[in-house]
C-alpha positions in Angstrom: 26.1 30.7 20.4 24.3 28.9 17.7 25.3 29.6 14.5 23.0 31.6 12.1 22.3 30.2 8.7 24.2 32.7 6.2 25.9 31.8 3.1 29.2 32.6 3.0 29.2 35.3 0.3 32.9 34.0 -1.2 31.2 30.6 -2.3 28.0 31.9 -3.9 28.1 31.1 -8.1 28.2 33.9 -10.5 24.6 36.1 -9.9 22.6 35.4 -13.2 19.4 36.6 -12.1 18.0 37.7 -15.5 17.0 40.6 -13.5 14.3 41.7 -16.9 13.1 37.8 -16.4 11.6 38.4 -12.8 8.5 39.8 -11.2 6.8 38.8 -7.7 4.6 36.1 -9.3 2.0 34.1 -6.7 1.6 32.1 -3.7 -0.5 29.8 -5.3 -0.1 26.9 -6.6 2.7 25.9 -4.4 5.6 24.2 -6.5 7.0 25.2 -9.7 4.1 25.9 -12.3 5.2 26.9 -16.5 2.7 28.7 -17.6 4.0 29.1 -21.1 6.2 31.7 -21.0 7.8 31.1 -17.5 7.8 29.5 -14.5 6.2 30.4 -11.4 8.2 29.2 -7.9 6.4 29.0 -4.6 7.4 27.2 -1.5 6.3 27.2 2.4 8.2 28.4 5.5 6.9 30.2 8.5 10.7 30.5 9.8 13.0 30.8 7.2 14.7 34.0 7.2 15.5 34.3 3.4 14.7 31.6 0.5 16.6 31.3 -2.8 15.9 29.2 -5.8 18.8 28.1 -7.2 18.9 27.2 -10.6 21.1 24.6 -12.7 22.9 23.4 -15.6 20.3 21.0 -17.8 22.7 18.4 -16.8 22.3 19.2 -12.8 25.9 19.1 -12.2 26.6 23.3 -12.1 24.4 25.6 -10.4 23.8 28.5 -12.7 22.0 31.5 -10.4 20.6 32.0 -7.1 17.2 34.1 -7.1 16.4 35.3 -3.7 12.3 35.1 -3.3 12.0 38.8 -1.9 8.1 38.4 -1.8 6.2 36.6 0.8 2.7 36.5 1.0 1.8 34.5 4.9 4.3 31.8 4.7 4.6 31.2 1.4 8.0 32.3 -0.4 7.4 32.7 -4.4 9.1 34.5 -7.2 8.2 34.4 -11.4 11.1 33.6 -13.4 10.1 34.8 -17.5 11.7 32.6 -20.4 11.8 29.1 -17.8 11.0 26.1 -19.6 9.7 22.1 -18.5 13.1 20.9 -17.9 14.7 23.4 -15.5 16.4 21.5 -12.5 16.4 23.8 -9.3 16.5 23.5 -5.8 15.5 26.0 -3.0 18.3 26.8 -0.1 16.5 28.3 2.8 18.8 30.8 5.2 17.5 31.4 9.5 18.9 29.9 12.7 20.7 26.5 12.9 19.6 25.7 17.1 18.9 22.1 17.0 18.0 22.5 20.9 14.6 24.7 19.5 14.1 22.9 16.7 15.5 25.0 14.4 17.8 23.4 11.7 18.5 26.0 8.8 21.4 25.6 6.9 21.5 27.6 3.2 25.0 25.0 2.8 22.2 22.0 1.7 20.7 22.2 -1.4 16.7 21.6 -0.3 13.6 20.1 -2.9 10.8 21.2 -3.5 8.1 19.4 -1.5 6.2 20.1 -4.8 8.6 18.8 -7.5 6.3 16.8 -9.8 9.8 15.0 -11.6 13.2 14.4 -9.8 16.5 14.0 -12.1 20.0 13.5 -11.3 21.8 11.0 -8.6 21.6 10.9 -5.2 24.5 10.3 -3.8 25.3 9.6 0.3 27.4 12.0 1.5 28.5 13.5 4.7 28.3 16.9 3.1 24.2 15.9 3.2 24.2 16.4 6.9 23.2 20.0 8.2 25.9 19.5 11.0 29.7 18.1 11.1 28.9 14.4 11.2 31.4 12.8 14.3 31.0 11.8 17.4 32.2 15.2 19.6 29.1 17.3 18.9 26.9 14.7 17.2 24.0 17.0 15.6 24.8 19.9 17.2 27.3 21.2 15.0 27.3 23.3 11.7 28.5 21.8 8.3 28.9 24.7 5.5 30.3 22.1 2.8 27.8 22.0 -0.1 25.1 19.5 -0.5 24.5 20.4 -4.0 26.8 17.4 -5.9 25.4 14.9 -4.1 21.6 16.0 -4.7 19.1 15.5 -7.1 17.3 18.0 -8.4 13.6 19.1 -9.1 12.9 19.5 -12.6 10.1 22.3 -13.9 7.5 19.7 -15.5 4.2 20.0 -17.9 2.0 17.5 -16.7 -0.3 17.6 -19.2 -1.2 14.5 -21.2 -3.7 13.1 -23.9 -5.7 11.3 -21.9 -8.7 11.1 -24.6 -11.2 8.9 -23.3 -10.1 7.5 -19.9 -12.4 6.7 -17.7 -11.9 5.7 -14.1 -13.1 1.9 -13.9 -15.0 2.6 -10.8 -15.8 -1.0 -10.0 -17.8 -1.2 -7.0 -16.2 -2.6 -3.6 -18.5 -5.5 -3.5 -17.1 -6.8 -6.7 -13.5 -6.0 -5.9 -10.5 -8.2 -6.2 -7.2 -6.2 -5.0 -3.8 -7.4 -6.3 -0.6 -6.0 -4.5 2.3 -5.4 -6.4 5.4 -3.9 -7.2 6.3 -2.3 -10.2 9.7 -3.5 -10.8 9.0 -7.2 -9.1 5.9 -7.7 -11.1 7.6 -7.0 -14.4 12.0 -7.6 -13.6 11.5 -11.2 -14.9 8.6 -11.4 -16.9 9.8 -13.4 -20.4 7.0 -11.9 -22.0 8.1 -8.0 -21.6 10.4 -6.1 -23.6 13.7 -5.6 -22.0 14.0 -2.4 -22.0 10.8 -2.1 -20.0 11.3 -4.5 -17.2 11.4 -3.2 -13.9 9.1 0.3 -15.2 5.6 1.7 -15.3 5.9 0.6 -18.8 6.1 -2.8 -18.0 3.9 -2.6 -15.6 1.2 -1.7 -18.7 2.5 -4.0 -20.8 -0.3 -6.3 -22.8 1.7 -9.6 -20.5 0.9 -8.0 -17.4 -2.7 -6.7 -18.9 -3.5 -10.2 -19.7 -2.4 -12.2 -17.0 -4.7 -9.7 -14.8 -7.5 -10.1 -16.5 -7.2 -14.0 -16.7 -7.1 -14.2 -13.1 -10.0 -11.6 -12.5 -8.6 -8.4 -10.8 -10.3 -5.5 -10.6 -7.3 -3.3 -8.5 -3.8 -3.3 -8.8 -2.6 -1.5 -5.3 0.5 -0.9 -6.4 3.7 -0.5 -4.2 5.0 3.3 -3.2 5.8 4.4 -6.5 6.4 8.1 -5.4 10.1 9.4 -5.4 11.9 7.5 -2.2 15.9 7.0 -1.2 17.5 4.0 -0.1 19.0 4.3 3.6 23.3 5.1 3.8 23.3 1.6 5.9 21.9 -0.6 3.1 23.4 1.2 0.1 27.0 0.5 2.6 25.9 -3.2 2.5 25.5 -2.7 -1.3 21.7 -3.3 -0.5 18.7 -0.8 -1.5 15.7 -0.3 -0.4 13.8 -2.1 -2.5 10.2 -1.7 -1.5 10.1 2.2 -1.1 8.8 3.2 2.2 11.2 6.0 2.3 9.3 8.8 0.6 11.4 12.3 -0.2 8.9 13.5 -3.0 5.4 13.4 -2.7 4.4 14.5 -6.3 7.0 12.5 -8.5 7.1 9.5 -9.7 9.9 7.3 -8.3 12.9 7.8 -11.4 13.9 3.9 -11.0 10.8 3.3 -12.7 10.8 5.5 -15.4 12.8 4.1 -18.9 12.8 7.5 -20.6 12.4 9.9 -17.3 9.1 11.2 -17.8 6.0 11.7 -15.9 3.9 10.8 -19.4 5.2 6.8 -18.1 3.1 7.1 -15.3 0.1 8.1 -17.0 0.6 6.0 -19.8 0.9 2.9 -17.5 -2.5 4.6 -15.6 -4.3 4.4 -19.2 -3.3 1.2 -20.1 -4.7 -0.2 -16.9 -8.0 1.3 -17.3 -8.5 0.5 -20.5 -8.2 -2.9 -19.3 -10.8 -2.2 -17.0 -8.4 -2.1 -13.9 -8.2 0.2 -11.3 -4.5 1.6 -10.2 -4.4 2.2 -6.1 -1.4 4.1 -5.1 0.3 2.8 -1.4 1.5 6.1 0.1 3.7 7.0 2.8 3.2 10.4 4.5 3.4 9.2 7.8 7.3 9.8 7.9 10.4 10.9 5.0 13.5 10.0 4.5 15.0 12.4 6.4 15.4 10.0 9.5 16.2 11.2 13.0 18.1 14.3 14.0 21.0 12.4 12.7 19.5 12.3 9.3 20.3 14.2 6.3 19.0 18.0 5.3 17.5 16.9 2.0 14.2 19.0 2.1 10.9 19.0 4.8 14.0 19.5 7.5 15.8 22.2 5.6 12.6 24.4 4.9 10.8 24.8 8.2 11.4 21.4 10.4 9.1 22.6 13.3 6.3 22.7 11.3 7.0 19.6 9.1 7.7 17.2 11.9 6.6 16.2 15.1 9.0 17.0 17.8 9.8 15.4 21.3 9.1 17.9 24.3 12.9 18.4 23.7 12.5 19.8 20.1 15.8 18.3 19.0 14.5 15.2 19.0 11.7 13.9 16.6 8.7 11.7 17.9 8.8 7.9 15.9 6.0 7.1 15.6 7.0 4.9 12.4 10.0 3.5 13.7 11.4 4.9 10.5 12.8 8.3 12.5 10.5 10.7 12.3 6.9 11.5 12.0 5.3 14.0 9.8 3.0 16.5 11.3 0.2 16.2 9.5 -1.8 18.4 12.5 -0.1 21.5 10.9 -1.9 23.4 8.3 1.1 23.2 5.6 2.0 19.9 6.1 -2.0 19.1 5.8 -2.3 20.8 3.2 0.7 19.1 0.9 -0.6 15.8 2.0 -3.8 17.0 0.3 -2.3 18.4 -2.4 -0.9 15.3 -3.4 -3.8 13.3 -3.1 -5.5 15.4 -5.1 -2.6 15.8 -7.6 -2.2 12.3 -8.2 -5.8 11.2 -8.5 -6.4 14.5 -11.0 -3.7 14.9 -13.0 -2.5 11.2 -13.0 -5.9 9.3 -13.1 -5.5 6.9 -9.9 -8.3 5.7 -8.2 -7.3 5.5 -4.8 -4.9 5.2 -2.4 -3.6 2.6 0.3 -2.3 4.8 3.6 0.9 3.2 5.3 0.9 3.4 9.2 -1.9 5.6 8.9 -2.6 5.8 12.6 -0.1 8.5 12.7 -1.9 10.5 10.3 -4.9 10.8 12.2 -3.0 11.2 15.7 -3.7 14.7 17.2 -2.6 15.9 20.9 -5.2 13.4 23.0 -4.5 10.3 20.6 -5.8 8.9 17.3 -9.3 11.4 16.2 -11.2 10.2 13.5 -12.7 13.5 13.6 -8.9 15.3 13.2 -7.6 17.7 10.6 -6.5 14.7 8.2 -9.4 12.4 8.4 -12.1 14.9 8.1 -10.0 17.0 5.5 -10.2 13.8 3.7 -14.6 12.7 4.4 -15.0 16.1 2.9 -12.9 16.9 0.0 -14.9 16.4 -3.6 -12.0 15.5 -5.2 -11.5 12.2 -3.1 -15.0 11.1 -2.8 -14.8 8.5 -5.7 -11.2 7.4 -4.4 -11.1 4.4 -2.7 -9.4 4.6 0.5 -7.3 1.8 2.4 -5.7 2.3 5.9 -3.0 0.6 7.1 -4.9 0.7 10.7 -1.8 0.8 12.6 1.6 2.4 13.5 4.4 2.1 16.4 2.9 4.8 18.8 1.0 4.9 22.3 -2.6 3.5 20.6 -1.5 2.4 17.7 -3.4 -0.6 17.0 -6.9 0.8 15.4 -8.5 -2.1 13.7 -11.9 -1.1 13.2 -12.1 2.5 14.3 -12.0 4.2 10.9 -15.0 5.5 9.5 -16.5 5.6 6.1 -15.6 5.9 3.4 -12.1 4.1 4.6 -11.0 0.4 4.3 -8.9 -1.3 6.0 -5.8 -4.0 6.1 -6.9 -6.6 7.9 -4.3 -8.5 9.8 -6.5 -10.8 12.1 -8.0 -12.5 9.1 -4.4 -13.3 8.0 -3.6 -14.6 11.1 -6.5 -16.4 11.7 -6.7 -18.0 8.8 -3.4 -19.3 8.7 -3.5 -20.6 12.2 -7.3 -22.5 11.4 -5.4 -24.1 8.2 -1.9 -25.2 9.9 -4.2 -26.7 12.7 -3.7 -24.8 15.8 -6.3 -25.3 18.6 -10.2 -23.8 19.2 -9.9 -21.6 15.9 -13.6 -22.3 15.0 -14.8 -19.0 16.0 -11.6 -17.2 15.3 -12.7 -18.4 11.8 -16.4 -17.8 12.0 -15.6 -13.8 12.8 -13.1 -13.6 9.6 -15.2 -15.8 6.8 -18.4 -13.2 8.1 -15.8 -9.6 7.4 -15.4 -9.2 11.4 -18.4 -7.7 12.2 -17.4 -7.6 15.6 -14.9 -4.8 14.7 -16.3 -3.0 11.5 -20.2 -3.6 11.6 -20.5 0.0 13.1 -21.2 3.7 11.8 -23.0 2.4 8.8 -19.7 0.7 7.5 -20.2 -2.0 4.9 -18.9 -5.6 5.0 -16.4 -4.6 2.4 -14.2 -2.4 4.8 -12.4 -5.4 5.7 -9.9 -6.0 3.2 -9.3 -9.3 4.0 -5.9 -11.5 2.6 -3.2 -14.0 3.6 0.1 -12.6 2.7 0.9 -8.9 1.6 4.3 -7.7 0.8 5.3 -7.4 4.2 5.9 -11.2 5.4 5.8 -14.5 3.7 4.8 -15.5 0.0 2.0 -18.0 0.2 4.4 -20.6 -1.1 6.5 -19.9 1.8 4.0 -19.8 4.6 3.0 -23.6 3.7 7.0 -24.2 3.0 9.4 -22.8 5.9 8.2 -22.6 9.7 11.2 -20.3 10.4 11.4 -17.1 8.6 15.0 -17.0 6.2 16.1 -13.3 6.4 19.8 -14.0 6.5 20.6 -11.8 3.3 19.2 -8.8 4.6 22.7 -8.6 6.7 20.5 -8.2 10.0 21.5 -11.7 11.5 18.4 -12.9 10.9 16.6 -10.8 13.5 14.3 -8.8 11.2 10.7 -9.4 9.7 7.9 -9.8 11.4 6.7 -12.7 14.2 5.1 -15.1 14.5 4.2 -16.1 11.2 1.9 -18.8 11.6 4.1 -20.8 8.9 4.6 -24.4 9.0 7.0 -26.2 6.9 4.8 -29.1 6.7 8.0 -32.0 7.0 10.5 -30.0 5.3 11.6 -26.8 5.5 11.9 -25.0 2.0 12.3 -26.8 -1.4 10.9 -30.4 -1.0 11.0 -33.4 -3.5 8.9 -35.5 -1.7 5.7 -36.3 -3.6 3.1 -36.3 -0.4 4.7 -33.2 1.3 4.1 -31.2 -1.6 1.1 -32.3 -2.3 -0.2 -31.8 0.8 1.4 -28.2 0.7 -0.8 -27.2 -2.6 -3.8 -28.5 -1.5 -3.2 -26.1 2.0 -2.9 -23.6 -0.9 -5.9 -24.1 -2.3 -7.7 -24.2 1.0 -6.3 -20.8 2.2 -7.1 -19.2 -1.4 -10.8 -20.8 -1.7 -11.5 -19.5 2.3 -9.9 -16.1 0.8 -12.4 -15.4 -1.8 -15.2 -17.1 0.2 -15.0 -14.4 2.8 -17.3 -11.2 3.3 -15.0 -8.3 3.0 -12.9 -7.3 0.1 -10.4 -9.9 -1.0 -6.4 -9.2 -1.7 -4.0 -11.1 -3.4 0.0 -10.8 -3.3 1.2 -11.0 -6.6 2.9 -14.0 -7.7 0.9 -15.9 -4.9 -1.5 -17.2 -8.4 1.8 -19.0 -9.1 3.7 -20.3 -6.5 6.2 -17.7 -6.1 8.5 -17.8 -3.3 10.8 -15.7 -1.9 13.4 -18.5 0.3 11.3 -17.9 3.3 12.5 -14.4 3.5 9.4 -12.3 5.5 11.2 -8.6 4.7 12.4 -8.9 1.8 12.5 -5.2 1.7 16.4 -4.7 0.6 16.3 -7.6 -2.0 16.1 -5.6 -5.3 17.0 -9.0 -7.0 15.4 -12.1 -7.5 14.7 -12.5 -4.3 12.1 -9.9 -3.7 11.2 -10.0 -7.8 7.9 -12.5 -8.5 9.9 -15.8 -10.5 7.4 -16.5 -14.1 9.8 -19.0 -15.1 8.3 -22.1 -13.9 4.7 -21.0 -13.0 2.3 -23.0 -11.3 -0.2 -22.7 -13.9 -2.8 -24.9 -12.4 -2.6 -23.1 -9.4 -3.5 -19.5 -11.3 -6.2 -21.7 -13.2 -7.8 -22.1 -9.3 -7.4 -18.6 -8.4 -9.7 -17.4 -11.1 -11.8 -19.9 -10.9 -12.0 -19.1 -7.2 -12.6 -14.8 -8.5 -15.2 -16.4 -10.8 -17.0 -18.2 -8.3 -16.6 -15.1 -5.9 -18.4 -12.7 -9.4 -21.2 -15.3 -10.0 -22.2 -15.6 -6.0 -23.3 -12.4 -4.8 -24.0 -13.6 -1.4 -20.1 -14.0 -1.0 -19.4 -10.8 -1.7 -22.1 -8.7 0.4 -22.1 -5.1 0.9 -24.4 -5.8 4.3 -23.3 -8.0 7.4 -24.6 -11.0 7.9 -25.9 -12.1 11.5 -28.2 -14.7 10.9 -31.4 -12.6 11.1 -34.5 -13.9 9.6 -35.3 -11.7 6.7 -38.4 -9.8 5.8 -39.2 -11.0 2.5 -39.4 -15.1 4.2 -38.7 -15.4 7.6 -35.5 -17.8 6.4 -32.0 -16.1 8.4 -29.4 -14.8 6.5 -26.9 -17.4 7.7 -26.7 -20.7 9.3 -24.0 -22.3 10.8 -23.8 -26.1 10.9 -22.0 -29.4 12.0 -21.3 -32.0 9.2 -24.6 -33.7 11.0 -26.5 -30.5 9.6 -27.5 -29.5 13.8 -26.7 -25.7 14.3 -23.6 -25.9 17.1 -24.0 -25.2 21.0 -21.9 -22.7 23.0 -19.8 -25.8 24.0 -19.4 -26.9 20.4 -17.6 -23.2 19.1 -14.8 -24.6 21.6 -14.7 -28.2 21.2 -10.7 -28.8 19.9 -12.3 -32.2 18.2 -14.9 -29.7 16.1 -13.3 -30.0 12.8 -15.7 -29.4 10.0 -17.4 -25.9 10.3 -20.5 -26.0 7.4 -22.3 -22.5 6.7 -25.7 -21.9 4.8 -25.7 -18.4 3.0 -28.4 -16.2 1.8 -28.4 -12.7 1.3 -28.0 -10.4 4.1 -31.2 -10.0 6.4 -31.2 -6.2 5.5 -31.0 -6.3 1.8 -33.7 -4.0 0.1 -36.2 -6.3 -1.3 -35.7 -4.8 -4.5 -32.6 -6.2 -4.7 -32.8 -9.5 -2.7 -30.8 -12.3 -4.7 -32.7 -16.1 -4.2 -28.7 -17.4 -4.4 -27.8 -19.6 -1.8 -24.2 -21.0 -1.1 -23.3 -24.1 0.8 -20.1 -23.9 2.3 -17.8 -26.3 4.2 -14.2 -25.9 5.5 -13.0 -28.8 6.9 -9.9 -29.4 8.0 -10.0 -32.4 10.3 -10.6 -36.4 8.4 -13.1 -37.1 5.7 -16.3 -36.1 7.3 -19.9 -36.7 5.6 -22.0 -33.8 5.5 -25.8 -33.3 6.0 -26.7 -31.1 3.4 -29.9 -28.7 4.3 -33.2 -29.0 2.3 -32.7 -27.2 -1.0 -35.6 -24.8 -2.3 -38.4 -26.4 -4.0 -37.7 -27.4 -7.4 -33.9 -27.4 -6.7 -30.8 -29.7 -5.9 -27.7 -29.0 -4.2 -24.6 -28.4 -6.8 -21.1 -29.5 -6.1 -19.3 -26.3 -7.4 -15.5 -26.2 -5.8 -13.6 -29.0 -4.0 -10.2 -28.2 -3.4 -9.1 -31.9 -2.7 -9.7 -31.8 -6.8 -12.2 -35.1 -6.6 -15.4 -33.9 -7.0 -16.5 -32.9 -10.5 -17.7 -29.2 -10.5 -21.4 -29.1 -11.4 -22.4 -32.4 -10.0 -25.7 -32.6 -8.5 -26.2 -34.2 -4.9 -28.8 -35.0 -2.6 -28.9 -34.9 1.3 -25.7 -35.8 1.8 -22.1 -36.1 1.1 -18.8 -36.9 1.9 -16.1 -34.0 2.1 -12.4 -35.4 1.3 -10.4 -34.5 4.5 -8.4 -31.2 4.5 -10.5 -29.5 1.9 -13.1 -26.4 0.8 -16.1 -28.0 -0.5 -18.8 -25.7 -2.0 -22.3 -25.9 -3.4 -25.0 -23.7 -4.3 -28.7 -24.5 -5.6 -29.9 -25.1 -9.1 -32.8 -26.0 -10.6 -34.3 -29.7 -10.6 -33.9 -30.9 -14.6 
C-alpha cells in the first residue's frame, strides 16, 4: 500500500503560529503579497490534502513555524499572516497520497516553492534528501523518503516590487526597424575591462554605460537577453564541477536568477530594465515554460511536482511517467487552467512590474500542443492573441520542440515571430560553397515568403540570423569544420549537427596571412547578407568582434571563458562593419519591409517590386536557378508592390552576392536624373559613395551594394 503523505508529528518545529497574527486572507493574487501590515499566502493544488507554509529564520537556515492553510476557496490554498514583512523566507509543504503509479507524488518531507516567489535566497544544494522517494536502485521512484529537504533548499523570500520608475517609457521600436542582439548577462559583462568588478557577471553590468555604449555604436534596438529567471544547474554537471551556464532549467518563474544579482534584489532587474531604455533599447526576456527543473520521475521534489504534479505536468498513459517533449524530462502542461494561468501570470508580471518588452519562447511548440497536436488556436496561443497586457510585447517563438510535429516553422500567427533556422543554414551553406544554393538563397534574402507570407503576417516574422547561442560563434563557423565540445565531459558527442562550418585550411587559430584573410572577408559576406535580408535581423553578441568560443557549439556548461564573449583583443574593424551594415539597413527602407516582396508590378508605375538578375543584367531561366556554375545572384529592389501609396519610398537598392570569381555586372538603367552609387563592398576595394555607370566589376567572394542618387 502506498504510503500517505503525513508528517511525522515527532519532527515538526516548535508551533509558532502567532495565532492573533492570522485570518483566512484571499485566493487572489496567487503568491505571497505584503500589503503593509502583513503578508497574504496563496498557492494552487486541486489534490493536496493539507498545505502548510512554513516559515524561516532571516538567515533560511531554521524553520521557525508551520501555518496550516485551513481555507480553500476552488483549488487555491491561502492564509493572511499580520506583522510579515518583505524579507520573510518560506516555503509551502503540501501533505496527500505518494502513488507514483497514479500520478500522485505528495511528500510533506520536501520543502516546496512557491511557483509565485518573486525573489529566491539561500543555496541550493544537491541532495538525496531532495528526492520524494529513497533514491537506489531496488524500488527506483517508487519508494518514500521522509528525510527533510529543507537544508538543502532555497527559499522564497516575501518581496515589495515596487520601484521608482519615473519616466520610463517602453522604446517600442517598430519591427521593421529592429536589430535583435542575443546575450547573456553574465557573458556579455564577466570580462568586460570597462565594468566595475563588483558588477561583472550581473544585471548591473549588464546596464552599465560600457555595455550602453557599445550597443548603441553598433545600432541595436533589442537586447533578447538569455533566461534570466531563477534556474538550477543539473546534479550531473555540478558532479563534473560544471554548471549550467545558459539557464534552460527554470524552477521560478517570477524571480530573477540570484547569480545575477550583486546585492540580492529585484530593484537590479529593474534598474538594469531602466538603464536600457533610456538608452533607447528594448529588453526581450528568453523564457522557458515548456519544461522545469524537476526532470523525470527520477528528478527531485523541489516545487510544480510537490504541489499538484498531475495538473502541472504532462503524463505518459502510465502517469508515472512524464511525456518529453523537451528532452529536458518533462513537459509542463500548459493545457491545464492553473498551469495556464501562471504562465500568464508571469508574462504579465514581468512585462508590468519589470518593464520588458517582450519575450523569446524556448521550444515553444510544446506550449501550443493540445490532445490532436500543435493548435494555434489552443488555450496558450489564443490566451496570449487576446490578453491587453501583451499586445505591445513582442513575441518570438522558438518554432520547435522534440515531439511528434514538432517542427512548426511558419505556422504561428500574428502577432508572433519566429527563430529562423533555414536562413542560418542556408546561408552558411551558399557562403562555404555548397552546390545549387541559389534559390535556397533567393527564399531567405526575400524573409521566406514561402513559409510566413500567410494570415496577414508581415515580412518581419522571420527573425532571420547566422549563429545564436546554441551552436557556433561566427568566428568559429568560418574557423573549425568539426565542432570542439570535449570540455563539456560528453566525449564530444553533444551540440548540434551539421554545422555547415568550414575551417577554411586550418582548423581553429590560424597564422597564416591568406587563410585569415579569407576567413574575415566570409565574415563580412555572411553579416552584409544578414542585414540585407527582409525579416528581422539577430546578432549573437560578441559576433561584432570576433569572439570565439574554441569551436565549442554547446557551450552550455562553460560558465568560464569559454562560453563568456573575450573584449580583450576586439576586432574593432569588424564592429566598425557591423554598424555600418545596421546603418545601411536604417537608411534603406526597402531592406527592411514590413510587406513581401514578389516581384509584382506596382500600382503607382507599373515597375515590379523586385528583380532578379545575372551579372549580364538578363532575369534568370528555370534552368539558370539550378545551374551549379550560377555564381553571382544580382537583385533590384523597390518597395513592396503593396505599399500604400502614401507611403511609397522612390529608394532603390542594387544588390549583388557573389561568391564565385570576379564577375562584371550589368548594372540596370537608373531613374532619370540619377546614377548608380557604390555603397558597401565587402572585399574593402571600392570606395563607398562612388558613382558608376552601366557597369562594374564585383571583386570575387564579396557583397557589393548600390543604390541611386541624384545626377550632380
Amino acid at each position: 500500500m502506498s504510503p500517505r503523505g503525513d508528517a511525522a508529528r515527532g519532527d515538526r518545529p516548535p508551533s509558532k503560529l502567532l495565532h492573533h497574527g492570522l485570518s483566512a486572507g484571499r485566493p487572489d493574487p496567487l503568491g505571497a503579497t505584503w500589503d503593509g501590515e502583513g503578508v497574504n499566502f496563496a498557492v494552487f493544488s486541486a489534490e493536496a490534502e493539507l498545505i502548510e507554509l512554513c516559515l524561516f529564520s532571516p538567515d533560511g537556515r531554521h524553520e521557525i513555524a508551520r501555518i496550516p492553510l485551513r481555507e480553500r476557496d476552488g483549488d487555491i490554498w491561502h492564509v493572511y499572516v499580520a506583522g510579515l514583512t518583505p524579507g520573510t523566507r518560506y516555503g509551502f509543504r503540501a501533505h496527500g497520497r505518494y502513488a507514483p503509479e497514479q500520478g500522485l507524488r505528495f511528500n510533506p518531507h520536501k520543502l516546496l516553492l512557491d511557483p509565485y516567489a518573486k525573489k529566491l535566497a539561500g543555496r541550493f544544494r544537491w541532495s538525496d534528501a531532495l528526492h520524494g522517494y529513497r533514491v537506489g536502485p531496488a524500488r527506483a521512484d517508487l519508494g518514500f523518503d521522509t528525510r527533510d529537504s529543507a537544508f538543502a533548499m532555497p527559499k522564497a523570500v516575501v518581496t515589495d516590487p515596487a520601484f521608482a520608475w519615473g519616466d520610463d517609457r517602453p522604446p517600442r521600436h517598430r519591427r521593421s526597424q529592429s536589430v535583435h542582439y542575443e546575450t547573456h548577462v553574465k557573458g556579455m559583462t564577466a570580462q568586460h575591462p570597462g565594468i566595475d568588478r563588483r558588477r561583472r557577471g550581473s544585471f548591473l553590468g549588464m546596464a552599465s554605460q560600457p555595455v550602453l555604449d557599445h550597443l548603441n555604436k553598433l545600432g541595436v534596438t533589442t537586447v533578447q537577453l538569455m533566461p534570466a529567471q531563477a534556474h538550477l544547474s543539473e546534479r550531473f554537471l555540478v558532479e563534473k564541477k560544471l554548471s549550467n551556464y545558459w539557464g534552460y532549467q527554470t524552477i521560478g518563474f517570477f524571480a530573477p536568477d540570484p547569480r545575477f544579482l550583486t546585492q540580492g534584489e529585484v530593484w537590479e532587474f529593474q534598474t538594469m530594465v531602466k538603464r536600457l531604455h533610456s538608452a533607447g533599447i528594448e529588453v526581450l526576456l528568453d523564457v522557458v515554460y515548456n519544461h522545469t527543473a524537476e526532470g523525470n520521475e527520477l528528478g527531485p521534489t523541489l516545487s510544480f511536482r510537490g504541489l499538484d504534479n498531475r495538473a502541472y505536468y504532462r503524463l505518459a498513459e502510465n502517469p508515472r511517467y512524464y511525456i518529453d517533449d523537451t528532452g529536458c524530462g518533462n513537459t509542463l502542461n500548459t493545457g491545464h487552467p492553473a498551469v495556464l494561468r501562471m504562465v500568464m501570470d508571469s508574462l504579465r508580471y514581468w512585462v508590468e512590474v519589470m518593464h520588458v518588452d517582450g519575450f523569446r519562447f524556448d521550444l515553444a511548440t510544446s506550449l501550443a500542443r493540445g490532445p490532436e497536436g500543435f493548435d494555434v488556436d489552443g488555450g496558450f496561443v489564443s490566451a496570449i492573441r487576446q490578453d491587453p497586457v501583451l499586445r505591445e510585447a513582442k513575441l518570438i517563438a522558438e518554432p520547435w520542440d522534440l515531439g511528434p510535429g514538432g517542427y512548426q516553422l511558419g505556422s504561428w500567427p500574428h502577432p508572433f515571430m519566429e527563430l529562423n533556422d533555414t536562413y542560418r543554414d542556408s546561408v552558411r551553406r551558399f557562403w562555404r560553397g555548397d552546390g545549387e544554393l541559389m534559390p535556397e538563397l533567393a527564399r531567405r534574402v526575400l524573409a521566406s515568403a514561402e513559409r510566413f507570407d500567410h494570415s496577414g503576417r508581415a515580412a518581419t516574422a522571420s527573425v532571420n540570423f547566422l549563429t545564436s547561442h546554441d551552436g557556433m560563434t561566427l568566428e568559429d563557423v568560418v574557423s573549425y569544420s568539426a565542432k570542439n565540445n570535449w570540455a563539456n565531459g560528453e566525449e564530444n558527442r553533444d551540440g548540434h549537427e551539421p554545422n555547415y562550418s568550414d575551417g577554411m585550411g586550418a582548423e581553429g587559430l590560424t597564422s597564416n596571412p591568406e587563410i585569415r584573410a579569407a576567413r574575415d572577408r566570409r565574415k563580412r559576406n555572411m553579416l552584409a547578407t544578414l542585414f540585407l535580408s527582409q525579416g528581422t535581423p539577430m546578432l549573437l553578441a560578441g559576433d561584432e568582434i570576433g569572439n570565439s568560443q574554441g569551436g565549442n557549439n554547446n557551450a552550455y556548461a562553460q560558465d568560464n571563458p569559454i562560453g563568456w564573449v573575450n573584449w580583450d583583443r576586439p576586432d574593432t574593424e569588424l564592429m566598425d562593419f557591423v554598424s555600418e551594415l545596421i546603418w545601411l539597413r536604417q537608411a534603406h527602407p526597402v531592406l527592411r519591409q514590413r510587406l513581401f516582396l514578389h516581384s509584382r508590378p506596382r500600382g503607382t508605375d507599373g515597375i515590379p517590386d523586385l528583380f532578379w538578375r545575372k551579372p549580364d543584367g538578363s532575369p534568370p531561366s528555370d534552368g539558370d536557378w539550378h545551374d551549379p556554375e550560377w555564381r553571382a545572384l544580382c537583385i533590384e529592389i523597390r518597395a513592396a508592390s503593396t505599399t500604400p501609396s502614401y507611403s511609397m519610398s522612390d529608394d532603390v537598392v542594387f544588390v549583388v552576392f557573389n561568391r564565385g570569381e570576379a564577375v562584371d555586372v550589368t548594372l540596370p538603367p537608373p531613374l532619370p536624373g540619377s546614377e548608380w552609387r557604390w555603397l558597401l563592398d565587402t572585399s574593402g576595394g571600392a570606395v563607398p559613395g562612388t558613382e558608376t555607370r552601366a557597369s562594374v566589376r564585383v571583386p570575387a567572394d564579396s557583397v557589393a551594394v548600390f543604390d541611386q542618387s541624384a545626377r550632380l
